[in-house]
One Martini backbone bead per residue (centre of mass of N, CA, C, O) as a GRO file, in nm:
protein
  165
    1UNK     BB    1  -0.075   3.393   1.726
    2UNK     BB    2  -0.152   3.206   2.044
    3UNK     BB    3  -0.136   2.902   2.151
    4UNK     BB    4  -0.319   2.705   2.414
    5UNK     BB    5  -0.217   2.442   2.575
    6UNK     BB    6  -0.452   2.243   2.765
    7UNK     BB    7  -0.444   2.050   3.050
    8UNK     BB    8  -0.385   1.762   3.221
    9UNK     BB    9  -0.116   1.586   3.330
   10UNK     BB   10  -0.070   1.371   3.032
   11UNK     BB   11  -0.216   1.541   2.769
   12UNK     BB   12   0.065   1.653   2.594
   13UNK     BB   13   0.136   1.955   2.560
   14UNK     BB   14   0.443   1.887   2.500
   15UNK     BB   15   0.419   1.721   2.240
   16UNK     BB   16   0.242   1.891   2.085
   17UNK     BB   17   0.354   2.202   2.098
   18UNK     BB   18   0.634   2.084   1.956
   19UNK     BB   19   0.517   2.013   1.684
   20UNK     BB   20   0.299   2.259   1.625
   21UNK     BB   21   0.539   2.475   1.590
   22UNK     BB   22   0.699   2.371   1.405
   23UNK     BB   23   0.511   2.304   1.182
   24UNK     BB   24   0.460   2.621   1.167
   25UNK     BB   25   0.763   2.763   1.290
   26UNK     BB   26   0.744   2.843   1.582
   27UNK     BB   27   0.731   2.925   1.904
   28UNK     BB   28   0.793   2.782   2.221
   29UNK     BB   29   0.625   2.716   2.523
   30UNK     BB   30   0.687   2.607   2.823
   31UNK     BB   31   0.512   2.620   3.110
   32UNK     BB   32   0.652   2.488   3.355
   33UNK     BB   33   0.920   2.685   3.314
   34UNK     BB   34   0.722   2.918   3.468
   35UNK     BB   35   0.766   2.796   3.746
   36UNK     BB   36   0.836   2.830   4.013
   37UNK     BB   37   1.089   2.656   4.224
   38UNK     BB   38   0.862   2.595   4.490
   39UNK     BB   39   0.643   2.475   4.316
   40UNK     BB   40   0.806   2.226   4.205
   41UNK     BB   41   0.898   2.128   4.503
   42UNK     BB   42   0.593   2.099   4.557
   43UNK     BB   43   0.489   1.897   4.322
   44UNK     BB   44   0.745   1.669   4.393
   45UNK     BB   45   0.628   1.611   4.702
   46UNK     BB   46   0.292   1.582   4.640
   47UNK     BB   47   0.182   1.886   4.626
   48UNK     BB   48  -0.056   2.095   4.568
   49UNK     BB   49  -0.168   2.361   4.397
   50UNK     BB   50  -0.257   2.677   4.469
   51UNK     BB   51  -0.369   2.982   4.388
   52UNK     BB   52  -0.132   3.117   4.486
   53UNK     BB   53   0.117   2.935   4.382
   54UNK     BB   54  -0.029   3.030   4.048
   55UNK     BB   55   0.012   3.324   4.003
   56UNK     BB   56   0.338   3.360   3.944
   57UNK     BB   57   0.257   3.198   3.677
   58UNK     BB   58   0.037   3.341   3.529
   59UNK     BB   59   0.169   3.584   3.476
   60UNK     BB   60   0.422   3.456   3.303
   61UNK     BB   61   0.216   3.373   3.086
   62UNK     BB   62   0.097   3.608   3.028
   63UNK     BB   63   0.319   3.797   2.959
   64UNK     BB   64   0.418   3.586   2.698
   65UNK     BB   65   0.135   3.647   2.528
   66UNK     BB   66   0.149   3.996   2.542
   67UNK     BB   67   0.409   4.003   2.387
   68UNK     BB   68   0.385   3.855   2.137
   69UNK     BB   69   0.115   4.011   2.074
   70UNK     BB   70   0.256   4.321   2.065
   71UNK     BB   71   0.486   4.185   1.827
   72UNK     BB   72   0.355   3.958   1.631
   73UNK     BB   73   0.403   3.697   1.715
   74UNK     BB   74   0.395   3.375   1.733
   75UNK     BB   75   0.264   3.089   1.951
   76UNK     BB   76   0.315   2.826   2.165
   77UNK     BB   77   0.176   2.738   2.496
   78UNK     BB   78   0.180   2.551   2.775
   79UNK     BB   79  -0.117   2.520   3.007
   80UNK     BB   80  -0.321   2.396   3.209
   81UNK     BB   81  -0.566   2.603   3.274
   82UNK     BB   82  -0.804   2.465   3.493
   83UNK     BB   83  -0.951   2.773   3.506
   84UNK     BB   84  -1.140   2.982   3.419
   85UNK     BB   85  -0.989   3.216   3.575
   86UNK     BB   86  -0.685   3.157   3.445
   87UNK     BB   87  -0.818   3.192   3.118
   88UNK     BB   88  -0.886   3.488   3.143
   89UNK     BB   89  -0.590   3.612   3.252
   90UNK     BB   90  -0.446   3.458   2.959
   91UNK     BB   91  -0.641   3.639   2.741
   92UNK     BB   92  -0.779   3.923   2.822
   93UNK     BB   93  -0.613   4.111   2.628
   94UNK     BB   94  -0.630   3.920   2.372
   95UNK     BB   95  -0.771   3.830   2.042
   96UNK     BB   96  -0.523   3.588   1.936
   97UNK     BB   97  -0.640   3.348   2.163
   98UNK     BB   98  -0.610   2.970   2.156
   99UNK     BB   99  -0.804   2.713   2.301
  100UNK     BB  100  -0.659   2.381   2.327
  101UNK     BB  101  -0.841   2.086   2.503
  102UNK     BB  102  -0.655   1.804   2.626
  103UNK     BB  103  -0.884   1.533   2.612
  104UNK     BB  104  -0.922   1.276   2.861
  105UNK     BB  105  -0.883   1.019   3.038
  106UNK     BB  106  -0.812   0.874   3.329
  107UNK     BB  107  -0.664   0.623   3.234
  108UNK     BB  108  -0.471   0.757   3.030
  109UNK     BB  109  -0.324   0.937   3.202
  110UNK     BB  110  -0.227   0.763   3.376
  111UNK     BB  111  -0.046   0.555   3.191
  112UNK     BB  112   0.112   0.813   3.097
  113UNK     BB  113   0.245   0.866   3.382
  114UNK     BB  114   0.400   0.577   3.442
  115UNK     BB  115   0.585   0.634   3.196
  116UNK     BB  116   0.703   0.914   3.298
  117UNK     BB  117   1.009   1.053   3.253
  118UNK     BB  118   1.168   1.343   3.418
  119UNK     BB  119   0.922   1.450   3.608
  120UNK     BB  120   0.807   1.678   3.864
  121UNK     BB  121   0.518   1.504   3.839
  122UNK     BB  122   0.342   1.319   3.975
  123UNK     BB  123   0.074   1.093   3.949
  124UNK     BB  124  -0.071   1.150   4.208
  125UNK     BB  125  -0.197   1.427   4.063
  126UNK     BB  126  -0.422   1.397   3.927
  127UNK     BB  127  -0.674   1.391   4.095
  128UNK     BB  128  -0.638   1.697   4.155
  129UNK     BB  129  -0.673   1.776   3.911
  130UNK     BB  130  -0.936   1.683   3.805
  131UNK     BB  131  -1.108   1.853   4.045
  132UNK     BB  132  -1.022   2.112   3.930
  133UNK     BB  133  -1.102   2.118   3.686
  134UNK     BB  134  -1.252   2.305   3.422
  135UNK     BB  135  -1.400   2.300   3.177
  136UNK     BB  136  -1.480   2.439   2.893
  137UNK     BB  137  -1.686   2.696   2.774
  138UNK     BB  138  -1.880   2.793   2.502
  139UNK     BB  139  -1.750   3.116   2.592
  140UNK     BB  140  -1.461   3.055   2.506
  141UNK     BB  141  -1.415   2.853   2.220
  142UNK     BB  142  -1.251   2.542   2.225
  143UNK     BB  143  -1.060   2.345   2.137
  144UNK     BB  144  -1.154   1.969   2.107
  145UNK     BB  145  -0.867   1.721   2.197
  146UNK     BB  146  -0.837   1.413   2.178
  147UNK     BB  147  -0.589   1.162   2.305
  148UNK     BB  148  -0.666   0.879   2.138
  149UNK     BB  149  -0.387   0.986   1.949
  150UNK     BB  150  -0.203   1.094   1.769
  151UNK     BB  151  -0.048   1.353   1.740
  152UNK     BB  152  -0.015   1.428   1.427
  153UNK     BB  153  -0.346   1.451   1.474
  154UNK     BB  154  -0.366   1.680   1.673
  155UNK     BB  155  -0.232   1.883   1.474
  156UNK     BB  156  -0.432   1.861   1.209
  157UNK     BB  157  -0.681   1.955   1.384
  158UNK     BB  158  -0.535   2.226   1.516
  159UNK     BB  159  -0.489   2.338   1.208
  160UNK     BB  160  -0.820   2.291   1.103
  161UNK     BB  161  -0.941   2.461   1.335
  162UNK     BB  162  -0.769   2.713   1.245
  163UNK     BB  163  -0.679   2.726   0.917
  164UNK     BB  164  -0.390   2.596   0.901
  165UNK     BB  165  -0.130   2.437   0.730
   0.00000   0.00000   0.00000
């Protein structure tokens, strides 16, 4: 099994999904880690990233899971994973892969953002990510798990919700 931890930016993706891993033993994947470095430096100047420049990160995220998948490991990986069309592509080809959107407001996305140090995406990208985001239909089948409680419930939550213990 693969859980796919997805939303915007301050969304916790990196703190939840280190935490889910740990809980159930298994490894995790940084999204982030998987960005070509001129990804990162075009993030980090506050220029939002486009279609093209998301092409071969999605494909290295898609990599991750299909190979997990054919190996039989689970894994946890965060991956904003903003359109429709992104997150077919990184789970199109395995049945047991899980999207888990950790969806918050603008305000608190915000709040946690201007919090976070040492990370190269500005606060300023935040609401280019949110015109950006299409939210999972109902068709993805995706677990949504509110930002406005501790990890440790949202951990509690997404493995209440996938049946996990």
């Amino acid at each position: 099994m693969i859980i796919v931890l997805m939303g915007v930016s301050g969304c916790g993706k990196t703190t939840v999904g280190v935490d889910l891993a740990a809980h159930l033993g298994w490894e995790y994947q940084e999204g982030d880690a998987l960005h070509p470095q001129k990804n990162i430096l075009k993030m980090a100047d506050g220029m939002p990233l486009n279609d093209e420049d998301r092409k071969p990160w999605i494909a290295r995220v898609t990599d991750w899971i299909n190979s997990h998948c054919l190996a039989g490991r689970d894994g946890v990986i965060s991956c904003s994973a903003l359109k429709k069309s992104y997150r077919q592509t990184i789970t199109s080809k395995q049945n047991d892969v899980y999207l888990v959107y950790l969806c918050g407001t603008r305000e608190l996305l915000s709040r946690r953002l201007a919090q976070r140090r040492d990370h190269f995406m500005p606060p300023d990208l935040l609401d280019s990510q949110l015109e950006l985001l299409e939210e999972p239909s109902a068709d993805e089948r995706a677990i949504v798990v509110t930002i406005d409680r501790t990890p440790n419930d949202m951990v509690k939550s997404i493995c209440d919700c996938l049946g996990l213990q």
